[in-house]
N, C-alpha and C positions, 0 to 999 in steps of 0.2 A: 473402252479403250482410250490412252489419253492423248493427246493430241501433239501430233509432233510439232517439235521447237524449228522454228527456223534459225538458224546462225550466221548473224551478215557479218563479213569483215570489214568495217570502217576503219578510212585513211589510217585514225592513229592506233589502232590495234595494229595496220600490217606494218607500222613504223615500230610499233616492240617487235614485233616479230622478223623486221628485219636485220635490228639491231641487234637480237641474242647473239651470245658471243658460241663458237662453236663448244659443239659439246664432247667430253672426250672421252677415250675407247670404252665401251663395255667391260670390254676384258683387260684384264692387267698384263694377258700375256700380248697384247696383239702391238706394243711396241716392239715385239721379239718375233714378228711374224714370220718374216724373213727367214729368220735363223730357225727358227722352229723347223718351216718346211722344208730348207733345205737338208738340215740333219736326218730327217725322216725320209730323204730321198737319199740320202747318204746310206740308209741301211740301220743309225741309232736306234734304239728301242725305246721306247715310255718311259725308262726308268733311266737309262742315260741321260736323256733330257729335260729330267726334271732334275737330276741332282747336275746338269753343269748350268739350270737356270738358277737353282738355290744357291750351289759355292760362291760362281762368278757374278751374278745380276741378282741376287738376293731379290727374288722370288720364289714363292713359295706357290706350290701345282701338285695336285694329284697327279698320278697317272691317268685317270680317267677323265679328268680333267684335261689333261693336252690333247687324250687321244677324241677328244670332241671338238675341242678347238680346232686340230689338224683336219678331223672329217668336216666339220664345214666349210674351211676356208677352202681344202684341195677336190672340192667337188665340182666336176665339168660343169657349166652352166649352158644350159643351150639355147642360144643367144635366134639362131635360123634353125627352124627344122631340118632335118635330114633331107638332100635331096633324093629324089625318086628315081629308083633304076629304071631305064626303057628295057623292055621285054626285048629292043633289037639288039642291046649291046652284051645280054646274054649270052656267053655259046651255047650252040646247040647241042643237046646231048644226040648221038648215033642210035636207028631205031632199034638196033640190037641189043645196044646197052638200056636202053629205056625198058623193053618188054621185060629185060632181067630184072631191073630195080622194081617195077611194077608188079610183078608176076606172081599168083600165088600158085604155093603146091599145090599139088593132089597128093589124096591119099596114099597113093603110089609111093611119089617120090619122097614125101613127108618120113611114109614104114622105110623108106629104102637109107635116106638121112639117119633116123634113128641107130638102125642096123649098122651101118656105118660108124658110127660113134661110139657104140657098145663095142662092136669088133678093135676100135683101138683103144679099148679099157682093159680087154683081156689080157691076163697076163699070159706073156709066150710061153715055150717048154720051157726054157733054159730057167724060167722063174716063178720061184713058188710062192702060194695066194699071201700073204700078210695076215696074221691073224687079226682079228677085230671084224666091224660089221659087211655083211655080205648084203650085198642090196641087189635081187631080182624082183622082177616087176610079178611074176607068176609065181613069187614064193612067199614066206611074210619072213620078216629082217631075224636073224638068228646070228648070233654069238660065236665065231670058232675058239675052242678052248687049243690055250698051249700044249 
């Protein structure tokens, strides 16, 4: 394995390095950042905004192109975590409501659910079945001809 390099910074290294001159944007769009993301909050689409960066500011962008610039720049950064909700500031739900939400069928009520459901599928007197597939659970699926 070879041997790691140690790297000291002496005086006049950190004096080039304080002297570089700033370096400038990555992107060519990011003097128009501004206006990019307002447009996009405006409702513009990709393509609007690349043709009034080409007319007006003679830039040239994909669509995919902006639409990357845009997702980086307008992504929330989470600077603090989330604070923590206390369990006290909660409300509380009623035990009534809780046993409902928590509560599983039985068999019972599950068949009786079912049956209920099927009952408002049926068609009433006054109307007749629609031809096409018949689905019973005790039948196997068949075709009504016209």
């Amino acid at each position: 394995m070879p041997k790691p390099e140690i790297f000291v910074v002496t005086p006049e290294l950190q004096e080039v390095l304080d002297n570089l001159p700033a370096g400038e944007p990555r992107s060519r769009l990011e003097p128009f950042r501004a206006f990019i993301l307002r447009w996009r909050r405006e409702g513009r689409s990709y393509e609007e905004i690349r043709l009034i960066l080409q007319e007006k500011c003679r830039v040239r962008a994909t669509k995919s192109t902006i639409f990357e610039f845009v997702e980086r720049r307008s992504r929330k950064r989470k600077l603090n975590p989330e604070p923590q909700i206390e369990e006290q500031s909660m409300p509380a739900i009623p035990a009534e409501q809780e046993t409902r939400l928590t509560k599983k069928l039985t068999a019972e009520e599950r068949a009786a659910q079912v049956e209920f459901i099927r009952s408002l599928n049926q068609p009433t007197s006054e109307e007749q079945p629609k031809p096409g597939w018949n689905f019973d659970v005790d039948k196997p699926r068949t075709i009504q001809k016209l």
